[in-house]
C-alpha positions as CSV (number, residue, x, y, z in Angstrom):
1,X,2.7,140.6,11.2
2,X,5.2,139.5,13.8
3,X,8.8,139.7,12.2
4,X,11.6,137.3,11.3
5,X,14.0,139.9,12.8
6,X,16.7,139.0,10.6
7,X,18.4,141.8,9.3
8,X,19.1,142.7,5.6
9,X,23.0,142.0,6.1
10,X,21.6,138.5,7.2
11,X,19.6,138.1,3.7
12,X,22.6,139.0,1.6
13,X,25.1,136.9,3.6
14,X,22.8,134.1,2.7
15,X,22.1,134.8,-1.2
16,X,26.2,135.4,-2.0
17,X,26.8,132.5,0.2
18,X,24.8,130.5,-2.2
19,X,26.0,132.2,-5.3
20,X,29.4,131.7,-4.5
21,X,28.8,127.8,-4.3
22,X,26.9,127.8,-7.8
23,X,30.3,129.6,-9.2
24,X,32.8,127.1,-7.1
25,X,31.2,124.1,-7.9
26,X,30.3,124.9,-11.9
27,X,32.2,122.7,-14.6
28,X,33.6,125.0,-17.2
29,X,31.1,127.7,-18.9
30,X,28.8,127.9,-22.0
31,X,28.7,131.5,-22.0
32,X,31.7,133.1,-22.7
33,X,32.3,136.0,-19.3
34,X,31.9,139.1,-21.9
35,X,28.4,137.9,-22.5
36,X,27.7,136.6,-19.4
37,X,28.3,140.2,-17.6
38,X,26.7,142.2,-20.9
39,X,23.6,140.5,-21.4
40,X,23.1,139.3,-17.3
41,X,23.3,142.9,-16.0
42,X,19.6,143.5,-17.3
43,X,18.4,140.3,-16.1
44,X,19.4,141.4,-12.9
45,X,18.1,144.7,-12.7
46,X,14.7,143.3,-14.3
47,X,14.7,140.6,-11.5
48,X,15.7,143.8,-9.1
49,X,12.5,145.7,-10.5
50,X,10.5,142.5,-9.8
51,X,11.3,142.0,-6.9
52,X,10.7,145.4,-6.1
53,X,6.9,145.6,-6.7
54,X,7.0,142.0,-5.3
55,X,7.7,143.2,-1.4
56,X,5.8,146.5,-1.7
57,X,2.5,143.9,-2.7
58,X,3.6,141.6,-0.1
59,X,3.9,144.7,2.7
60,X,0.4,145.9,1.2
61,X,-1.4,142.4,1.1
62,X,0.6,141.1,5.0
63,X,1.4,138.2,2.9
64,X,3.5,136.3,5.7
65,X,0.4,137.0,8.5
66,X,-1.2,133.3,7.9
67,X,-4.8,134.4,9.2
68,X,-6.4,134.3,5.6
69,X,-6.2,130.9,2.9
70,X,-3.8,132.9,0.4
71,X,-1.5,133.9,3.5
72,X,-1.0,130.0,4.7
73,X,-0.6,128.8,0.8
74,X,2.2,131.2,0.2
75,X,3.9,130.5,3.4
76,X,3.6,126.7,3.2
77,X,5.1,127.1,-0.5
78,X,7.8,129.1,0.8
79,X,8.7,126.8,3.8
80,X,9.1,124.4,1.0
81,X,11.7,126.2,-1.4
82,X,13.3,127.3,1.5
83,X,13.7,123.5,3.1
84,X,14.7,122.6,-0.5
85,X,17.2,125.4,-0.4
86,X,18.8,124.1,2.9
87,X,19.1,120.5,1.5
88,X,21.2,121.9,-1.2
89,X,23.3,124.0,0.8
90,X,24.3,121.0,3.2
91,X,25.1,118.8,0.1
92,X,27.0,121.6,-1.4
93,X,29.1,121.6,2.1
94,X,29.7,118.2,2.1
95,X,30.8,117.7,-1.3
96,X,32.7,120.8,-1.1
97,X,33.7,119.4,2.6
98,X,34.6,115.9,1.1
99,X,36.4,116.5,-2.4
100,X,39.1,119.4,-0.6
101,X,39.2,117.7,2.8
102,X,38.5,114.4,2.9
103,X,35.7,114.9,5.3
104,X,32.8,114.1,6.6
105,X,32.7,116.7,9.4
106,X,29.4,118.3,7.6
107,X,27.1,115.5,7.7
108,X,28.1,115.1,11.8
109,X,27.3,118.2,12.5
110,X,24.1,117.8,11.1
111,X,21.8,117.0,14.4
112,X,23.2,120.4,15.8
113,X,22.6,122.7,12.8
114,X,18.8,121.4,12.9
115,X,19.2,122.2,16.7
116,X,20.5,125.6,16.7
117,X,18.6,126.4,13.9
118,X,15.3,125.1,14.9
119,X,15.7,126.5,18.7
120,X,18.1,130.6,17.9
121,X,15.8,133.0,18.0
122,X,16.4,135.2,14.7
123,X,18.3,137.8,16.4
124,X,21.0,135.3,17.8
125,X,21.7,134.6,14.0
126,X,21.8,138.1,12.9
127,X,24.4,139.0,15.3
128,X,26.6,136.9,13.6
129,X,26.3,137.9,10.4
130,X,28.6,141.2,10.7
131,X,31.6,138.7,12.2
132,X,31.1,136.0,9.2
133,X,30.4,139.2,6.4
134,X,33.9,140.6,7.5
135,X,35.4,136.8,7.1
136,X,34.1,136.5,3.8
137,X,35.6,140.0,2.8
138,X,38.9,139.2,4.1
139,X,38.7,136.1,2.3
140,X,38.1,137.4,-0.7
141,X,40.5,139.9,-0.6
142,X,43.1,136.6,-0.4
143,X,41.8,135.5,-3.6
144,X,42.4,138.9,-5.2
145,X,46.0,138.9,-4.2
146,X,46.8,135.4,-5.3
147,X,45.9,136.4,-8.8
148,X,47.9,139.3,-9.2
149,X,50.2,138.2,-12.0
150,X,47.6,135.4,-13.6
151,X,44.9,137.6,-15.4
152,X,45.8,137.3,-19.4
153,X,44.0,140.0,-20.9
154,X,44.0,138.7,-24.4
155,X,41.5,136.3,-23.2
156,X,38.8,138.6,-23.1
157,X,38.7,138.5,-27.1
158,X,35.5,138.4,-28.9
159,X,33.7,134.9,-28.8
160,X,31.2,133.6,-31.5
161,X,29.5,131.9,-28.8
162,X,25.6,133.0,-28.6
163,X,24.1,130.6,-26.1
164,X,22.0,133.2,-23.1
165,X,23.5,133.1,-19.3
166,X,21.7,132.1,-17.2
167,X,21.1,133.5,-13.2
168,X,20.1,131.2,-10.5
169,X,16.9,132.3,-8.6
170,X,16.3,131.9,-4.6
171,X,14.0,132.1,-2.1
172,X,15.2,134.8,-0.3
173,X,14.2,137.4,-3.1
174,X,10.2,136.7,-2.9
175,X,10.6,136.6,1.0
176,X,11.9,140.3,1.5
177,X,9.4,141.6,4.8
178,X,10.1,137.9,5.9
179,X,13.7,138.5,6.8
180,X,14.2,142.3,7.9
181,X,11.7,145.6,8.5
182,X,10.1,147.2,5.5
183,X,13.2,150.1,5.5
184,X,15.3,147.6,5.3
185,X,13.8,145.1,2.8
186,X,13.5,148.2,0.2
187,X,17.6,148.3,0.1
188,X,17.6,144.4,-0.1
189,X,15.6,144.8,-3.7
190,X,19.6,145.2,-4.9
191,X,19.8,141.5,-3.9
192,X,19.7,140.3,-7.6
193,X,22.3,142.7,-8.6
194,X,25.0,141.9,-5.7
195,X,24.5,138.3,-6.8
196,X,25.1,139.1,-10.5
197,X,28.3,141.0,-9.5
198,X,29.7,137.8,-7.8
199,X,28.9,135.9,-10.3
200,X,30.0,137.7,-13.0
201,X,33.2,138.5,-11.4
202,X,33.9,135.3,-10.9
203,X,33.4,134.4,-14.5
204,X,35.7,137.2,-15.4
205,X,38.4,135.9,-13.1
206,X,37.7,132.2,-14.8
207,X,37.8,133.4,-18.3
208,X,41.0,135.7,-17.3
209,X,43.1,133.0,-15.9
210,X,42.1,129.9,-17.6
211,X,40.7,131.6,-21.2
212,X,37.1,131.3,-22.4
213,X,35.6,127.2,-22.6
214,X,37.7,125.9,-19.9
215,X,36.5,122.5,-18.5
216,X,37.7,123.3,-15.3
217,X,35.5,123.1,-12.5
218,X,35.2,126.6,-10.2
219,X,37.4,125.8,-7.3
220,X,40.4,126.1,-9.6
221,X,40.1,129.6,-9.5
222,X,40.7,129.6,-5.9
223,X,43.9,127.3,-6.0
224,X,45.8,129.3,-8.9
225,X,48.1,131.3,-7.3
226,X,46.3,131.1,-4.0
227,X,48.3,128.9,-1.3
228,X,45.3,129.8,1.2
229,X,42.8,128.3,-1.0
230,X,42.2,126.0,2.0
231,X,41.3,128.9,4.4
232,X,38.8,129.9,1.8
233,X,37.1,127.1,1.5
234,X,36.7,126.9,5.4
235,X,35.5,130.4,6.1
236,X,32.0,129.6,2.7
237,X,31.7,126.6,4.9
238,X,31.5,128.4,8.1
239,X,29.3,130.6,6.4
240,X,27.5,127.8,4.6
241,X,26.4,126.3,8.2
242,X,25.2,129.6,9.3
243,X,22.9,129.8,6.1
244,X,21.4,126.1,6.8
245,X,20.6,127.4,10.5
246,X,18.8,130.8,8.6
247,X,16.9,128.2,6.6
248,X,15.6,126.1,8.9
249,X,14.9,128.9,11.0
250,X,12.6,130.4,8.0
251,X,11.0,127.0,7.8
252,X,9.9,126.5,11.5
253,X,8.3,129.9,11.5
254,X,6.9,129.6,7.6
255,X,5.5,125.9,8.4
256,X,4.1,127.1,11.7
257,X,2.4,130.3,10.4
258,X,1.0,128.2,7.1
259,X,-0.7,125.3,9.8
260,X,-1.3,127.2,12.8
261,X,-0.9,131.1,11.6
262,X,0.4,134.2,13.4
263,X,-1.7,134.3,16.3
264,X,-2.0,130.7,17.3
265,X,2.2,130.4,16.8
266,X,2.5,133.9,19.2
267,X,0.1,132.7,21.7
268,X,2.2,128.9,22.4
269,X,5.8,130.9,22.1
């Protein structure tokens, strides 16, 4: 099976990237953050275990060689969630683009995010993904500090609420050997739980500042306290553009492998 050669770096920068515009863009919460990071921890780690047996079956079975029926079934489905997945990330961008900037730089740069990611070679992409991962760190570091000061403790007090949290399920986790070599793809099992911890943590810093049922919608967080809310916003859209060019990446060599499979896609590169 001829590799993506993405790296493992590359396939988290792209789930948190995602996680972190489910949490942004969220109205207010239904499950109070106490029960959200209780009863979601072994959600994750059952999705983790999943997952787990998932990519050792798909290693075993050379699920993403597209020489047998099952192989080019799987890897048309797949192009499909994950062209679904890069629709949503671009309309995240622009509404995220649109409602803090008043812009509609997203949607121009459209014709060259289909370009670069339809023409980079995987490795091109991965090489960024150290630069943008420090970004995102620095950046989140910003929105620690601005808090300092905010959190209200005596928020955290017991809830009645009962309702089950939910966690949001992507592509990326039942695509593992796709994206980096079988080393690799064993550490990226932990996916699930890295995205719970952003999650959660986010919820905690929600529940923290604003106190459990508030209406508010996610980007709030970011502008409490935070005067470089701004640069925040423009570093998960930098990142957010790098994720679309991953996607369609993923979908040029899914789509080819499910129509043409491995060999006939090697033999016209």
């Amino acid at each position: 099976m001829k590799q993506a050669s993405f790296s493992a770096q590359t396939l988290t920068l792209s789930v948190l990237t995602a996680v972190f515009a489910w949490c942004v863009l969220q109205t207010g919460s239904a499950v109070p953050a106490r029960s959200f990071l209780l009863q979601g921890l072994p959600m994750a780690l059952g999705l983790m275990f999943i997952i787990a047996l998932l990519e050792r079956a798909e290693q075993g079975a050379n699920l993403f060689s597209g020489n047998k029926l099952r192989s080019r079934v799987a890897c048309g489905l797949l192009a499909f969630w994950f062209g679904w997945e890069a629709v949503e990330t671009f309309r995240q961008a622009q509404e995220i683009c649109w409602e803090n900037f008043s812009s509609m730089a997203v949607l121009g740069l459209l014709p060259l995010l289909l370009w670069a990611g339809w023409k980079l070679e995987p490795g091109v992409l991965a090489r960024s993904a150290p630069i943008l991962c420090w970004a995102a760190v620095l950046a989140g570091l910003f929105c620690l500090l601005g808090l300092r000061g905010q959190l209200r403790w005596e928020n955290l007090l017991p809830s009645t609420t009962s309702q089950t949290p939910t966690l949001p399920l992507y592509a990326e986790y039942f695509a593992l050997p796709l994206f980096c070599p079988a080393k690799q793809a064993r550490r990226a099992v932990w996916l699930p739980v890295k995205a719970f911890l952003l999650a959660g943590g986010f919820a905690l810093g929600m529940e923290l500042v604003f106190g459990a049922g508030s209406p508010l919608p996610g980007v709030e967080l970011l502008r409490a306290g935070n005067r470089l809310d701004a640069v925040v916003l423009l570093v998960w859209l930098t990142v957010a553009l790098f994720r679309i060019c991953v996607l369609v990446q993923v979908v040029r060599q899914l789509a080819g492998w499910a129509c043409h499979g491995t060999q006939s896609v090697e033999e016209n590169a």
